[in-house]
N, C-alpha and C positions, 0 to 999 in steps of 0.2 A: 207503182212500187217506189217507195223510199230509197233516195240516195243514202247509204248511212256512212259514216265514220266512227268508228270505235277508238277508244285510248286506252280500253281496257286491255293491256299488253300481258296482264297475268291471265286471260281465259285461253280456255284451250283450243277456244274458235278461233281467237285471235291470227290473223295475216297480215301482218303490213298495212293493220289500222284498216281493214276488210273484214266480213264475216264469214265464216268458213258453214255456217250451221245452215244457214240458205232461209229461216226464217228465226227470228224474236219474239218477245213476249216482255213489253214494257206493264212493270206493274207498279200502283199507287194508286188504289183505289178511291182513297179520300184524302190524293195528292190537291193542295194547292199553292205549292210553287216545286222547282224543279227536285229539290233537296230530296222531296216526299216521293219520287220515283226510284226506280233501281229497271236495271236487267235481268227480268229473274231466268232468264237462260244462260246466266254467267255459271262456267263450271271453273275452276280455276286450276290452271297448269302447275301440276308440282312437278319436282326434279326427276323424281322416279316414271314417270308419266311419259308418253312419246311427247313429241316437242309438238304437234297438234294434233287433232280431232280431225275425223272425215270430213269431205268434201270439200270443194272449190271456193275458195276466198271469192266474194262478190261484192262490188259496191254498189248492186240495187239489191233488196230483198224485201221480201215479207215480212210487217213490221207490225204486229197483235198488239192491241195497247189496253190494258184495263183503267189508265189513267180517265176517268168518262169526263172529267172536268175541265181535259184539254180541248184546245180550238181545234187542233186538228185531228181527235180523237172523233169517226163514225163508223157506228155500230163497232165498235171496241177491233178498227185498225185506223190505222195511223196514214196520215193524209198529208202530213206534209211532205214538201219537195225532195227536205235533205234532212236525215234525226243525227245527232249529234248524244252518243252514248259516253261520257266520263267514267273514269276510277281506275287511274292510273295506281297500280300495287292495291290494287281489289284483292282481296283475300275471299270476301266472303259478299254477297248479291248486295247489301244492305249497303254496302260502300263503290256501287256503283249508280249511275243517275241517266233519264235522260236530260238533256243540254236543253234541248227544243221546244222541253215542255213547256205551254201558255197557257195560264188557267182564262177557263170562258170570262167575260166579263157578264156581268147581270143587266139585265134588259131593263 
């Protein structure tokens, strides 16, 4: 499992730059560079809202990736070491990213 770090401080998984959801789902289908990804399990914390979401902040978890053109994308999860999830004042998935993504190079 993926080391991950989040910066997305508006989700309601959000802990102390940990994820509270226990798994992800990187998506960018016909991502090829980082921009073209997002977290589509970004929910985002409004005011009215508890201050977060069930369970235990983790910094390994289960990291689903439909990116298929990343290097560390097999069979649609995510292989690298450490993912690095961006979108600091994410409002809405599209303005989140992952950091880690490497698109394949061509053989």
């Amino acid at each position: 499992m993926p080391s991950l770090i989040c910066s997305v401080q508006n989700c309601v998984y959000n802990h102390a730059m940990y994820c509270g959801k226990g798994d992800i789902m990187v998506g960018g289908e016909e991502a090829v560079k980082c921009q073209d990804t997002c977290c589509e399990s970004f929910c985002e914390r409004r005011m009215d809202s508890a201050q977060s979401s069930m369970g235990t902040a983790n910094q390994d978890i289960q990291v689903d990736c439909k990116a298929t053109q990343c290097v560390y994308n097999e069979n649609m999860e995510c292989m690298a070491g450490k993912v690095t999830i961006a979108g600091a004042g994410a409002a809405v998935v599209k303005e989140t990213e992952c950091v880690t993504f490497e698109q394949k190079r061509e053989q």
